[in-house]
N, C-alpha and C positions, 0 to 999 in steps of 0.2 A: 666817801662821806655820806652822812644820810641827808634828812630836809628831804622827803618824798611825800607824796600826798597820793591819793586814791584821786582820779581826775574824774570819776564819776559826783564824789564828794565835793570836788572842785566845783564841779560846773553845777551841782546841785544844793551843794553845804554852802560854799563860798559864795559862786559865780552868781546865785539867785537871791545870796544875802543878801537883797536889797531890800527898799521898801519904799514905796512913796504913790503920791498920786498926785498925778497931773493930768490935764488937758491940753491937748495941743489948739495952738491957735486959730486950725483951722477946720470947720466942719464941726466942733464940739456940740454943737447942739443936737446933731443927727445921733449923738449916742442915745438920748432919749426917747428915740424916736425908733427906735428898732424893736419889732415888734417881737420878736422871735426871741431878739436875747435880753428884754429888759429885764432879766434878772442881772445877766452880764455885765450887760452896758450902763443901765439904771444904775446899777451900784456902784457902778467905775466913776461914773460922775457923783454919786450922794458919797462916794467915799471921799473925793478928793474936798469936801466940803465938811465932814465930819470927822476926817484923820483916820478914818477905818477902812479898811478894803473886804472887798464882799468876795467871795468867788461865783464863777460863771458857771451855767448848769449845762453841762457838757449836753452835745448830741449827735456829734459826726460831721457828716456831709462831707460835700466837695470842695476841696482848698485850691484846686486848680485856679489860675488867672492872679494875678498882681492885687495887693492888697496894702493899702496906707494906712499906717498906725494913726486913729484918733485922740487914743486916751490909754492910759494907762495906770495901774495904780495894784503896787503887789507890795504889800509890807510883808519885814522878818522877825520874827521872836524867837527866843531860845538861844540858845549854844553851839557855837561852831566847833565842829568834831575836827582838833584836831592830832588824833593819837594815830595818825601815818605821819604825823612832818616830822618825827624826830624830836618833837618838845620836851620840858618835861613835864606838862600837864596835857590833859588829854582834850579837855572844852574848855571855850573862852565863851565868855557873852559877845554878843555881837547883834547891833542895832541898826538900821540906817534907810535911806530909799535910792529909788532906780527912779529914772523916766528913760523911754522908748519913743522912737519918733522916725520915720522914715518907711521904705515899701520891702514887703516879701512877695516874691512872685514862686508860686508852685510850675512845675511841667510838667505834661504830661507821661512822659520819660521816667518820672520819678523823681528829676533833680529842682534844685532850688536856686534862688538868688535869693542872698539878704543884703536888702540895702536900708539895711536899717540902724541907728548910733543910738548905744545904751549911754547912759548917764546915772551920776547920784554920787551919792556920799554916802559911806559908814562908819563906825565908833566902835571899837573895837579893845578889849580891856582885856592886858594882859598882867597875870597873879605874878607874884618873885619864880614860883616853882617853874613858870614857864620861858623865864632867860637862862633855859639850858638848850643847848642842841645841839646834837649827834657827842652827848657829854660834855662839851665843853662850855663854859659860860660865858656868854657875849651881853652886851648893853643894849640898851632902848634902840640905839640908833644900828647895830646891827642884826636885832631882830626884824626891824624895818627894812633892813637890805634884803631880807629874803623873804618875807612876807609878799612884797609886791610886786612877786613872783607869780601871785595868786592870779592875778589880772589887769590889779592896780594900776594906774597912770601916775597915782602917788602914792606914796602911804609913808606916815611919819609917827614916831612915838617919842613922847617925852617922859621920866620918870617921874612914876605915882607916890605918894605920902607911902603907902602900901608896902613900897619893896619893890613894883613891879612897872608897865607902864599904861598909860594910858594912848591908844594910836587913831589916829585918824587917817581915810584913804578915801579917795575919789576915784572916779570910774569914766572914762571915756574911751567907750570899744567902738570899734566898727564891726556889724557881723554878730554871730552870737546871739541873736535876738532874746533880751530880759535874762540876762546871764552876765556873769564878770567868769573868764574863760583863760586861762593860762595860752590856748591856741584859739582862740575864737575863727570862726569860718565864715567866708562871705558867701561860697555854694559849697553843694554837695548832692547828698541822696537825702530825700526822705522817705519814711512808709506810712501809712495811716491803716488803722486795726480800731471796730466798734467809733469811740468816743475819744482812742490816743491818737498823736502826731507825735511820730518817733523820729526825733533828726539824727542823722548818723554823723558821729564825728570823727576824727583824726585819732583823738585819747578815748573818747566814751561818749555813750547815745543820751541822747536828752530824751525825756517827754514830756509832753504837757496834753491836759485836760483840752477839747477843743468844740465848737457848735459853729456850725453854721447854717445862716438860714437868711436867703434873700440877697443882699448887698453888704451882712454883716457877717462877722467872724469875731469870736474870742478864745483864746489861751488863756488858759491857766495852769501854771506849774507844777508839777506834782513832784514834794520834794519832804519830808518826814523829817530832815535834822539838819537845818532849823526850823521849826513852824514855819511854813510859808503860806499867807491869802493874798489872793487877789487876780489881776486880769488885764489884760491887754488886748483891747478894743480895735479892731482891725475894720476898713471899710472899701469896698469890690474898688478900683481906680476904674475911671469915668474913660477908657481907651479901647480903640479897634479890639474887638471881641472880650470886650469889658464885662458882656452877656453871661450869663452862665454856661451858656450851651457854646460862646464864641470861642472861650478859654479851653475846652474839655473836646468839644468836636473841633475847634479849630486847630487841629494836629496839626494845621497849616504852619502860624506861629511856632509851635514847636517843631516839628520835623524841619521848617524854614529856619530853624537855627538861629532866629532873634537870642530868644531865650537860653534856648540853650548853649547857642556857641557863646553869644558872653559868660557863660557857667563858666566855657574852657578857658579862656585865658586870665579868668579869676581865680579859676582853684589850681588848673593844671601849670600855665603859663604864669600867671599872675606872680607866684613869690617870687618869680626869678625875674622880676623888672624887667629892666629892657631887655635882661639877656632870651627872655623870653620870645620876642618876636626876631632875637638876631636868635637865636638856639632855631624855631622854626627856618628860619628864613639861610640861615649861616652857611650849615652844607652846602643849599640849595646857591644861595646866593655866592657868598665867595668859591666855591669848589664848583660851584653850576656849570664853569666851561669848560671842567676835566668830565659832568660826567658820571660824579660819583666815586669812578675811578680812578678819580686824581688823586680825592682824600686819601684810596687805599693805598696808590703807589704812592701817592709822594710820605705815607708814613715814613719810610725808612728811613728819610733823610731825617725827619722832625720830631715824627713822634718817638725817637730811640735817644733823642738830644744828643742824635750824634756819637753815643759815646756807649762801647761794647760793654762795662759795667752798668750797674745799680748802684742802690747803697748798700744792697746785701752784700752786694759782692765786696765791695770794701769795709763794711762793718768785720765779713770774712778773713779778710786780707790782715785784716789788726789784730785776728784771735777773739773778733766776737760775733759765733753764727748766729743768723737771725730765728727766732725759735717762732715768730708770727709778724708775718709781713701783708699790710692789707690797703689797697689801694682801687679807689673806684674811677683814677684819671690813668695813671700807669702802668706800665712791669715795673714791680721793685730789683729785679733780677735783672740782666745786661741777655739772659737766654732764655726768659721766663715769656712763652706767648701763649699762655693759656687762659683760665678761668679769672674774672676781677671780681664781679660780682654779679648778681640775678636779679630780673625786676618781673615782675608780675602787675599781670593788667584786670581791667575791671571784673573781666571773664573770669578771673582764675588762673589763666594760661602764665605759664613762664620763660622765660628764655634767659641763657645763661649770655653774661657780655662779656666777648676775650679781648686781649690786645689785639691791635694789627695785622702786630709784627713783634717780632724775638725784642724785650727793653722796650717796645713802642706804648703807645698811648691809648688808650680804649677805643673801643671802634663804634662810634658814637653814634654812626647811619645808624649801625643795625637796632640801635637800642628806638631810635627817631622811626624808623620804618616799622617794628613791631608794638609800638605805642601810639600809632595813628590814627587820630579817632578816636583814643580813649585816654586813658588815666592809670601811670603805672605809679607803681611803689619799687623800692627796694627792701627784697627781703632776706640778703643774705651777702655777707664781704668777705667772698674768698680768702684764705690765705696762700700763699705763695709760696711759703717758707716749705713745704711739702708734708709740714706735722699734724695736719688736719684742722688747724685750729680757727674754723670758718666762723665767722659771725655771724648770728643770726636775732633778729630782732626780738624784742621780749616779749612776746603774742602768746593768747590764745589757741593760735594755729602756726603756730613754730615749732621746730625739735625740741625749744628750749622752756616753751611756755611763758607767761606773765600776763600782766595787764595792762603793757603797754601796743605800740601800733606799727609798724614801717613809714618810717621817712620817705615823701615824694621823691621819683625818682627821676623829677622836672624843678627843682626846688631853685637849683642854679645850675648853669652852663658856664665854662669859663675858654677861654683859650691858653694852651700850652705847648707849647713847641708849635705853634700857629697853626693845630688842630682843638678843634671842638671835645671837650669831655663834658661830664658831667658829676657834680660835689653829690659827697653824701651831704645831707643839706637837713641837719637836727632842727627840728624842731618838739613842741614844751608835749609830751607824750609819745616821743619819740627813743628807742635806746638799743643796743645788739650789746651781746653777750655770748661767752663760751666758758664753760669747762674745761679749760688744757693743762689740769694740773699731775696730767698722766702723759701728758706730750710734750715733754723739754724743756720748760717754762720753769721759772727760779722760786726756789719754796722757800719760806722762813727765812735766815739770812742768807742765802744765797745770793752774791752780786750780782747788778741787773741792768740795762742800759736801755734805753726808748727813744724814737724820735718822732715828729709829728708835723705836716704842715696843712695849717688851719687857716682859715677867712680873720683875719684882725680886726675888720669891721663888724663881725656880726659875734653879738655875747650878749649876756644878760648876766643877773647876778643869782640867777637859781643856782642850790646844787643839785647836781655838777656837771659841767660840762670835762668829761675826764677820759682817756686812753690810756689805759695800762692793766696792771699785776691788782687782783682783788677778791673778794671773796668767795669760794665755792659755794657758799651759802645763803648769797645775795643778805648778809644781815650786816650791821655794822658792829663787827667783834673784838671793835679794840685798836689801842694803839698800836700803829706797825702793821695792822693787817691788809692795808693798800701800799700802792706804790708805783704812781699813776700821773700823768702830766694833767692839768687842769688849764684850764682858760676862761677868765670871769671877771668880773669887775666887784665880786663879792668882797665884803669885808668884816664880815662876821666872825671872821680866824686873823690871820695872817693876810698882809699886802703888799704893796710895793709903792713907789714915789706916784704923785700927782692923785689923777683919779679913776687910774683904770683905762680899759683892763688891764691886768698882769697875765703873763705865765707863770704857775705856780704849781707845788708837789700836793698833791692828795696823800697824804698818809696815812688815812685815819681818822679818826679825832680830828682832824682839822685839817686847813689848807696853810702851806707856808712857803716862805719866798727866803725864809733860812731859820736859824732852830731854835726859833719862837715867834709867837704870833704879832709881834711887833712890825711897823712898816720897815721896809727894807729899801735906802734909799738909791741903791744898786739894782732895783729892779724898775726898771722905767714902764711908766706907761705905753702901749703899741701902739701902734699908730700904723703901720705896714699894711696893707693891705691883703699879702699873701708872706705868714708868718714861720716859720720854723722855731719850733722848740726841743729842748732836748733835756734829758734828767736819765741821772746814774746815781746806782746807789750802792755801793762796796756790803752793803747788809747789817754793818757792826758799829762801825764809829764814824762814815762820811756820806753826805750825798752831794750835790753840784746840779745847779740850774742854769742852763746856759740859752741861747736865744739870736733872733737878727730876722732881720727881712728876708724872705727867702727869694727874693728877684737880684740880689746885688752884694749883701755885706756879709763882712765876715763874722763870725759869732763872738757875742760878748758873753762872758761870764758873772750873771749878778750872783752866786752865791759858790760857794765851795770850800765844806766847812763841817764842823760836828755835826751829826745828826740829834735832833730836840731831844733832850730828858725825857727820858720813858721809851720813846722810839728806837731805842736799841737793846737786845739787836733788833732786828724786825722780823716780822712775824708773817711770812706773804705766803698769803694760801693757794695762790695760780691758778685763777678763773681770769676773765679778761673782759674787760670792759670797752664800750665806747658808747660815748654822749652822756652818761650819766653816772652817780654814784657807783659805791661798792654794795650800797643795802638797796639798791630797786635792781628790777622792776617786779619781781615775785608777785608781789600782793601790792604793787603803790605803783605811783607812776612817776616817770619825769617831768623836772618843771625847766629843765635849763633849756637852752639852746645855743645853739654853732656848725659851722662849715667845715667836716672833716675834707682832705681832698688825701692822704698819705701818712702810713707810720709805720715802724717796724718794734718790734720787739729783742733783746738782744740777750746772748747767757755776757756772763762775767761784765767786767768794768771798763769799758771803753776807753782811751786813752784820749786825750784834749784834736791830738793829731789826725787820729781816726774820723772825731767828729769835724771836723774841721775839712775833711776830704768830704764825708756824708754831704757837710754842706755846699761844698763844692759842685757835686754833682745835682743837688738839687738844685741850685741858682742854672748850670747850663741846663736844667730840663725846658725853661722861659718860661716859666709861670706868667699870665698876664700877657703871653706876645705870640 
């Protein structure tokens, strides 16, 4: 599907689409009072009193030491570019404000904490031409589904006299400071270069204009499409080495890991909640009286689930080889103890993470002992299948290139077979992709079968959060030219009963739950915690979406039946996707997000019984136990 955006765009077209001006309630008067920046400050306060916002006269300096927002006040003009989302217009107008409020502390490190919460509201006006996307035409309220994707907390549209709609959206981020951010960050790295402060993000680097001088600081945005003025008033916090020189020579503070160890378990540990401090603690703590050693012997028994098969092996056994098989908890194979995936750390360095053991489960110390102290990512998911057909993230600095980022490689920890792994863990600029349209993978109507088990709890309704058969071209070419599982609460295509999420088929042109974009009252909302899904599709006249908890049930069938008008045959060009569309990450970024943990790819049509085995062996692997 398409709906991709440029996250650079995002964080600077959208995310900064704000405007307004406020004074916080406390300290407000000290903005006038600053000598250094009353053009900054001065204006930040005569703006919020005359509805204009002024900008701040950049000068550098040192941003080291903890800093509390006083004031703020950055209005938007102009037109929101949006000819990456797949519309079918390319600018919208778009009006509204921000306020900012709360502390950023620099380190000396280079890293940051923001503990700061954006706010505001914008108005946002969309023409007829633009209730198109990725070709097909949806309504107000499902351009809305995927708009507040952007960063939104809400965003609702009603139908304009016009044709088209009229939307309004609110903003409550944490992190991201003066930004509406599809992944907003609470730490990271920053740099500072002359007069910029360059935040580095996940999807793409922010800057803004910056001076300090004294007890003051201000930012301002530097952002061309849409007009952005104005400034955020920053003021030194009144605390142990509050001094200038206590912040910057007090390496004490920062080497002493105040500062910066809460960075770690914000950025590093943090997505993964509590599994966070049990993922640190887990090894250590439950396996602590083998050793270390326990984890690796007692793989055999747990992490193989006991059982000398995979799912390849029985996808095999039915007359359907797996042509890509990719897993960052286990062997897909029942004799596969090799390669799962690779994760790279702050350094650069990388280390490849195997199974166990022959069918076992990932070997999770080594990943925990070679990210110690720092901050990995994952930048590649082996395949197993032995066709080459590795995934690798859509980077800059990938085989594969794009403009997207690698997924933490701390995002979640889970237990399975009552060892510790670890999820690919998508998040909104996050995506992997390959080219295997030369390695066994099913072209055009060639019959094709997929299975997937994903986090149920975690989705959005960006597209797309998708695993499967897609474009060589990363562009969106048409009906037929995917053919890919999806997971999302979207409803801008095709749904299923209640309100989500569904499992559903990416084809194209659209997402569907059977063949039309009608709700489908055979597809239940999930609720499972740890999901399997599954989709086959014969190429000509049938596909079948089938599903179940993957801890306990057996699979239900909510579709199996014609494939939609126009989707036949189909048209599958064999690249392969996960986490996102069939048209990113090339040039645009991802906005979905989800918890990949396993899927395989398969030639021909799977039989009901085959899948039904697959899921078999996934329930004994003990997802959750």
């Amino acid at each position: 599907m398409k709906v991709h955006v440029t996250l650079l765009g995002l964080a600077m077209a959208v995310g900064i689409i704000s405007g307004a001006c406020s004074t916080s309630s406390s300290n407000s008067p000290g903005n006038g009072g600053s000598a250094a920046n009353a053009a900054g400050a001065g204006a930040s306060s005569g703006g919020a009193a005359g509805g204009t916002c002024v900008n701040g006269t950049p000068c550098g300096g040192s941003v080291l030491g903890t800093w509390r927002v006083t004031s703020s006040c950055i209005k938007v003009s102009g037109e929101l570019d949006l000819s990456l989302f797949g519309t079918g217009c390319a600018f919208v107008p778009v009006v509204g404000q921000l306020q900012v409020s709360g502390t950023w502390t620099a380190n000396a490190d280079g890293t940051y904490l923001d503990n700061t919460v954006t706010t505001g509201a914008q108005q946002i006006t969309l023409a007829k031409s633009c209730l198109v996307i990725s070709s097909v035409p949806v309504t107000c309220d499902g351009a809305a589904n995927l708009l507040i994707n952007l960063g939104y907390s809400s965003f609702s549209c009603t139908p304009a006299s016009s044709g088209g709609c009229d939307c309004s959206a609110t903003v409550e981020q944490k992190g991201g400071l003066a930004s509406v951010s599809a992944s907003p960050l609470t730490s990271g790295s920053f740099t500072t270069s002359g007069n910029l402060i360059t935040i580095m993000g996940d999807a793409s680097d922010s800057k803004d204009a910056y001076c300090v001088a004294n007890d003051r600081m201000t930012w301002t945005p530097q952002s061309a499409n849409p007009t952005l003025t104005g400034t955020v008033v920053f003021e030194k916090a009144l605390s142990g080495g509050a001094g200038g020189a206590g912040a910057a020579a007090g390496a004490g503070p920062t080497a002493g890991a105040g500062p910066t160890g809460g960075a770690g378990p914000t950025g590093g540990a943090g997505p993964t909640g509590g599994a966070g401090s049990t993922g640190g603690a887990g090894p250590t703590g439950g396996a602590g009286p083998t050793a270390g050693a326990g984890p690796t012997a007692g793989a055999g028994g747990n992490a193989g689930s006991g059982s000398s098969s995979g799912p390849c092996d029985i996808y095999k056994t039915g007359g359907n080889a797996c042509v890509a098989a990719h897993s960052t908890v286990r062997a897909l194979f029942g004799a596969y103890n090799g390669k799962l995936y690779q994760v790279r750390n702050t350094g650069g360095t990388t280390k490849d993470i195997n199974a166990l053991t022959a069918g076992g489960v990932a070997d999770s110390a080594a990943q925990d002992s070679f990210c110690a102290g720092t901050s990995c990512v994952i930048t590649t998911i082996y395949d197993q299948s032995g066709k080459g057909n590795d995934l690798h993230y859509q980077g800059a600095d990938s085989p594969v290139g794009g403009k997207d980022k690698p997924a933490s490689a701390t995002g979640e920890s889970i237990k399975i077979g009552g060892k510790k792994a670890y999820s690919l863990y998508i998040s909104a600029g996050n995506s992997y992709w390959v080219d295997a349209s030369k390695s066994g993978i099913a072209l055009g109507k060639e019959p094709e079968g997929m299975y997937w088990v994903v986090n149920g709890k975690r989705f959005n309704s960006g597209c797309c959060f998708d695993y499967g058969n897609s474009e060589v071209d990363r562009k969106a070419d048409g009906a037929g030219a995917m053919d890919a599982l999806n997971f999302s609460d979207t409803t801008a295509w095709g749904s299923g009963a209640g309100s989500g999420p569904w499992l559903m088929a990416d084809l194209e042109y659209g997402l569907f739950t059977q063949n039309n974009t009608n709700k489908n009252p055979k597809a239940p909302s999930q609720t499972a915690t740890f999901l399997t899904g599954l989709l086959k599709n014969n190429g000509t006249t049938e596909f079948a979406l089938r599903g179940s908890d993957a801890t306990a049930d057996s699979l239900a069938t909510y579709y199996k039946g014609a494939l939609p008008a126009g989707w036949n045959p189909m048209k599958k060009q064999g690249a392969i996707v996960l986490g996102s569309g069939g048209d990113c990450c090339a040039t645009n970024t991802n906005l979905s997000i989800g918890t990949f943990y396993e899927g395989a790819i398969v030639s021909g049509y799977p039989s009901d019984a085959t899948e039904n085995a697959v899921q078999a062996n996934i329930v004994a692997a003990g997802y959750g136990n």
